[in-house]
N, C-alpha and C positions, 0 to 999 in steps of 0.2 A: 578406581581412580577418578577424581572429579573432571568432569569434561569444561576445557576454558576452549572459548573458540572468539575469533575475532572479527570477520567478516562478516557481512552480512547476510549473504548467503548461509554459511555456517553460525547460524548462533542462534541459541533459544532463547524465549519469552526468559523472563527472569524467573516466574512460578515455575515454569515447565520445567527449565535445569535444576530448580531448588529438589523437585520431583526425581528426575532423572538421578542427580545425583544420593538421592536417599533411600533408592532402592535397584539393588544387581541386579536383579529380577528382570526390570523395565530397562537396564543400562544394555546389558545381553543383548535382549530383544531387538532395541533400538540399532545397535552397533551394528548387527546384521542385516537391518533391513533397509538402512544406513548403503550399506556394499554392495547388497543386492539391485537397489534400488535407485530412489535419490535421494539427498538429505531434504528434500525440500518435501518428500512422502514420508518420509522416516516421523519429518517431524511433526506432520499432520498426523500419524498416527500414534505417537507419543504425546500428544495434546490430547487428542482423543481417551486416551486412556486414561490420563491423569484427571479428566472432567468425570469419566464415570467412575475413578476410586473415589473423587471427591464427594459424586451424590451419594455413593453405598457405606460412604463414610470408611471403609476399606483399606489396607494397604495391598500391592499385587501380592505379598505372599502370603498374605489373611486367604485372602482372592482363590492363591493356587491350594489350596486345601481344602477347599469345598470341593464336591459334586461336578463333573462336568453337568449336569441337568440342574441343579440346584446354582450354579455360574448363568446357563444361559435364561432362567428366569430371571435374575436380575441384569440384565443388560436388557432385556425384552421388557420391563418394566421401567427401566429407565430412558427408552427410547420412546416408549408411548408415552410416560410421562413429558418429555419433552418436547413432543407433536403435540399433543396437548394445548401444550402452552407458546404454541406459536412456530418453533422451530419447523423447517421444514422435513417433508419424509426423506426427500434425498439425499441431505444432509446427515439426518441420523441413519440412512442406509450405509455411508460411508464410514459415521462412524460404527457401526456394529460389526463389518469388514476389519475394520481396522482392531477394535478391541478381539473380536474372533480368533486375527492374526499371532496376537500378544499370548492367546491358549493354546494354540496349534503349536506356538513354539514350545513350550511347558508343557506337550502332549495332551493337553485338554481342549481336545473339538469338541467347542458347542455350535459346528455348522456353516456353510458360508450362505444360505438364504437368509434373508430377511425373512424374523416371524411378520410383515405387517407389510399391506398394500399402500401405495400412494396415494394421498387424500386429493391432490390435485395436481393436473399435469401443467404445467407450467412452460410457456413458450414465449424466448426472447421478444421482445416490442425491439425492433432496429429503428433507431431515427430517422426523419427525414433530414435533408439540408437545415430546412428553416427551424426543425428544433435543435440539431446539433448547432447551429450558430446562436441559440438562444440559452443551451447548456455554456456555451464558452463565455457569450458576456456575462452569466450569473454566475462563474466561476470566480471566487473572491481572491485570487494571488495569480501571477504571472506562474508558478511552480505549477498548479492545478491545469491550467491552460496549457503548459507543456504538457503534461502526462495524460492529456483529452486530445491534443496533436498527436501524440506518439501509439496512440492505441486506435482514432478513428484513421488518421493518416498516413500510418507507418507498419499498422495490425499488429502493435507488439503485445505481449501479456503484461500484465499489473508487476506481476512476479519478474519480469525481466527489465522492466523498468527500471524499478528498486535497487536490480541492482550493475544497473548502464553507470559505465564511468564516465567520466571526461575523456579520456584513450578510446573510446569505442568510436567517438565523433572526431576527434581532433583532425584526422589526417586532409579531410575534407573540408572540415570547416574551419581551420585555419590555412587554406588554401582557397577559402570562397567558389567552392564547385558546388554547383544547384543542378539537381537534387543533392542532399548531403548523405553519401552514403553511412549506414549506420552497422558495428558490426556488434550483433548482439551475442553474448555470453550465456546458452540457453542452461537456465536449472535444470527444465526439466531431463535433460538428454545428457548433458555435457558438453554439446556440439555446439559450433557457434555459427548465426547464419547471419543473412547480410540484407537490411530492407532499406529503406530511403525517409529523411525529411525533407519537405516540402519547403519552399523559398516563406513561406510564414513562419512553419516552424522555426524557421534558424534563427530569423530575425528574432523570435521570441527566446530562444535560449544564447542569443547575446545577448539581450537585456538583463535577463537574470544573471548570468556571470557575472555583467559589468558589476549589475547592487553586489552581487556576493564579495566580489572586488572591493568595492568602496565601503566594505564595512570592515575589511583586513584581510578576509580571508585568502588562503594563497591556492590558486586553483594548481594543481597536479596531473597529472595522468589517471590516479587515484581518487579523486576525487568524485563524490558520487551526481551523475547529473542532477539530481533530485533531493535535497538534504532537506534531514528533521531540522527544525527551522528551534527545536527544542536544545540542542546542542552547538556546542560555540568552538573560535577558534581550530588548534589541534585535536577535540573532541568530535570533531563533526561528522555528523553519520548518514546513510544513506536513510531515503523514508519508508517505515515499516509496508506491508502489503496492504496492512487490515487500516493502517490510518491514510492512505492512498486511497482507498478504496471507496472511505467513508467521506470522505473530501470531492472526491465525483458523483459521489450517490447525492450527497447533500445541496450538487452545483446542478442537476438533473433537477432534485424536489423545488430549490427556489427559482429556477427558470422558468414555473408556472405552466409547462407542458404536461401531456397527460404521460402517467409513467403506466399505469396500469390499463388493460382496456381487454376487452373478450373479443373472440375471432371461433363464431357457432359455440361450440360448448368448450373450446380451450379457452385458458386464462394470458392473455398476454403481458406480459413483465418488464419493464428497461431495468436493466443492473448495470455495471461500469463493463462486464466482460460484451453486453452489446455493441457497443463502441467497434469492438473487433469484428463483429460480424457485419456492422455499415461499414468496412471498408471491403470484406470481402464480396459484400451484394452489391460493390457501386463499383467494384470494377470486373465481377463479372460479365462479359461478352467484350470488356474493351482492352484484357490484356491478358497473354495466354495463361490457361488455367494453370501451369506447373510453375510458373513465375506468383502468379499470385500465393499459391501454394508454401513455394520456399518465402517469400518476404513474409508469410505466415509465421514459418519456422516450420511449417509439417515435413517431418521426414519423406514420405510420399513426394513431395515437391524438392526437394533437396536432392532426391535420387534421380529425379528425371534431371534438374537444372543443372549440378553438375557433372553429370555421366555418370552417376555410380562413387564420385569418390566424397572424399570431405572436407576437399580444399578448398579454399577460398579463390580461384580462379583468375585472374583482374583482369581477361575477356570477358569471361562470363558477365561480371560485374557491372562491366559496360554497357553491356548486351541489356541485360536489368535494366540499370540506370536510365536509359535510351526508351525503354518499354514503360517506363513510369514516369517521364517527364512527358509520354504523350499520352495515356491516359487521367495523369493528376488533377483536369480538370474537374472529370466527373466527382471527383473523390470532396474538391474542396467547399465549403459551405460559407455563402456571404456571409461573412463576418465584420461588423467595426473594428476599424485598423484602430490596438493600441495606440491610442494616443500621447502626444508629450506629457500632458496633463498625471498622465497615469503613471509615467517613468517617474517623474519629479516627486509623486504623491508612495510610489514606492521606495524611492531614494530617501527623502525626507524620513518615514517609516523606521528607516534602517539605522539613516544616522542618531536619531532621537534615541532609538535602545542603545547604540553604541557611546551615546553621550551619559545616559544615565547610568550605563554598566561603569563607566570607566572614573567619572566628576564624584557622582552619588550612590555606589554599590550599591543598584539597587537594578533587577532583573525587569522589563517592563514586558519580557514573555508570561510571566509566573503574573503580576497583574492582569494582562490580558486573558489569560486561561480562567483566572478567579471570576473578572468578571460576565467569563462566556458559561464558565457553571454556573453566575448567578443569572443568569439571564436566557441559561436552557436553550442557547442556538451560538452561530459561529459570527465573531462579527463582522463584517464589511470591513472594503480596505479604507471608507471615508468615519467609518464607527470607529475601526481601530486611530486612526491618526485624530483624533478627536482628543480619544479617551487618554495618548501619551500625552498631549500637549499640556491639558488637564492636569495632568499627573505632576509634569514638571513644575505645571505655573504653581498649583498648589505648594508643592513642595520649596520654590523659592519665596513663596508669599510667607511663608510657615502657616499655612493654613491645612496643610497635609490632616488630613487622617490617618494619625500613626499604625502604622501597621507593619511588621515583622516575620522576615520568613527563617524558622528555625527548625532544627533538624525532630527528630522523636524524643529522642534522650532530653532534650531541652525545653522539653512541652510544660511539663511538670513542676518546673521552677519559676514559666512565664507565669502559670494558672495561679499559682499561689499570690503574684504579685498583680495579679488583677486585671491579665491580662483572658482574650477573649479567642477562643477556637471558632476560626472561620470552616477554612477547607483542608484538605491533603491534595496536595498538586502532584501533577504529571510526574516529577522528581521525585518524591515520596516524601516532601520536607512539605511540615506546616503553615500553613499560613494564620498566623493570629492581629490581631489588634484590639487595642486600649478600648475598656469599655467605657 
């Protein structure tokens, strides 16, 4: 049976499902590990496996008919091939875990060790104040900004982020109580635990609501705090982990900090999950370790905070609350107050795509994507509002550079008329124009 799923939480890459759904084999596997597990590992290692049918060229049940020893040569092959070339070892340890899992179930152990040692040990870099405030001003959107609040100031994961709603904050912050408690929906666990933002935060994520407001959309309970900025209207989704991710990594490299640095013979690293670990080292010795703990989400912390059960307590919560309004100093990093300039420069941003979606059927995301692949980086938010203005004045001058977004099917009919293959966009629809 074809798996439809619709949340966020629940739903696959669109590759991965086309995978899942075109073989029992990997549906089985998944389904179980799925119940056992969580879907959010289910599907990590359902991705996993669909990358190494993809290199052995393979389907799983080509797969299951080999050798268990003639199976774990080529996952050992294809692991080192992929250290090789850049991936890290821990990465393909996990995935060799996880395809390993996929034979055990089909009774073919090829093992749970890794045939291959770590190339390099690799150890978080945590920020200081002064770079964490230099990540946030190079952060190009008021969204990126929240989701670097909600991880260095609230310890949440990437993954729970994505998929925080507007209901998890409401209660508080349409009641203006500071700190705003935040009640998060844990993937990993199922469990939901409860941490805090910060009186910047909030202010920050009323600004966003407001633009999301002023462009139509209708905020809900449902409503993802964090949306692909790629979907519109009743379509609108929460942001994937892996383009969250690459949106902090990106606001890290242009702050001009050093991301890499050695510490004796370790290699020290900033990734976006560091984020989490400066909140945990900066409130270290100023708030008890099992409160830190549970605003973590770690179970260990959760058991001590609330006695053993799994309620959400609203003493306890207090209790919290009270404990992190008097250490949130430590936590917070000078940062330049968003400016009016910046609201206006975002708003402006918003109405301009909403003018041209709606006057001139024409997308000015799918423009701006075009011209961030031509141009092999992400733009600014004074790049971007340039580029629409542009867009339009051309377009009322009739001085446009005709250009046309059509779907696959319709590729073939523009080529013959003379027209020209630029890109394939995010949506999967073409972008062409007049040669």
């Amino acid at each position: 049976m074809a798996l439809k799923l619709s949340s966020y939480s629940n739903n696959l890459p669109k590759k991965v499902l086309r995978f899942y759904n075109s073989s029992p084999e990997a549906r089985k596997w998944f389904d179980e590990t799925k119940a056992l597990r969580s879907f959010r590992t289910a599907q990590q290692y359902l991705e996993s496996l669909e990358l190494f049918c993809d290199f052995v060229d393979k389907k799983p049940s080509e797969l299951l008919k080999l050798k268990a020893s003639a199976v774990k040569e080529l996952v050992k092959k294809y692991c080192i091939d992929k250290m090789s070339g850049g991936v890290g070892s821990g990465v393909m340890a996990r995935r060799w875990r996880a395809t390993a899992s996929f034979f055990r179930f089909h009774d073919k152990d090829i093992g749970k060790e890794v045939p291959f040692k770590a190339k390099n040990k690799f150890l978080d870099k945590i920020p200081t104040k002064e770079e964490l405030r230099k990540i946030l001003d190079a952060a190009p959107s008021i969204s990126t900004r929240i989701a670097i609040h909600l991880m260095a100031y609230a310890g949440m994961r990437p993954e729970d982020i994505c998929d925080l709603t507007y209901a998890s904050v409401k209660r508080d912050f349409e009641k203006n109580i500071v700190p705003c408690a935040v009640y998060v929906p844990q993937t990993k666990t199922g469990n939901f635990y409860v941490t805090f933002m910060s009186e910047s935060t909030i202010s920050l994520v009323g600004q966003y609501l407001d633009i999301r407001k002023k462009r139509g959309e209708e905020i809900s309970d449902k409503s993802p705090m964090i949306i692909d900025e790629h979907t519109k209207g009743s379509r609108v989704k929460g942001i994937r982990r892996k383009t969250l991710g690459i949106r902090i990594l990106n606001a890290m490299r242009r702050s001009g900090i050093e991301t890499i640095s050695t510490f004796g013979l370790a290699v020290q690293r900033m990734r976006p999950y560091s984020l989490r670990k400066y909140f945990r080292s900066n409130l270290t010795g100023h708030a008890p370790s099992e409160y830190i703990e549970a605003w973590l989400g770690h179970t260990s912390g959760l058991a001590h905070v609330y006695g053993g059960t799994k309620d959400l307590d609203p003493s306890t919560i207090e209790r919290m609350r009270e404990a992190y309004k008097k250490c949130e100093p430590f936590l917070l990093a000078t940062m330049q107050p968003l400016d009016q300039t910046t609201v206006v420069k975002e708003a402006k941003i918003e109405a301009l795509k909403s003018m041209a979606k709606a006057l001139l059927g024409i997308d000015l995301i799918e423009v701006k994507v075009a011209k961030e692949k031509e141009l092999g980086r992400e733009l600014n938010r004074d790049e971007e509002l340039d580029l629409f203005e542009n867009e339009l004045k051309k377009l009322r001058e009739g001085t446009h550079n005709p250009q046309r977004i059509v779907k696959e099917d319709e590729l073939e009919k523009h080529l013959t008329e003379g027209w020209q293959f630029i890109s394939v966009l995010p949506s999967q629809k073409i972008l062409i124009k007049k040669r």
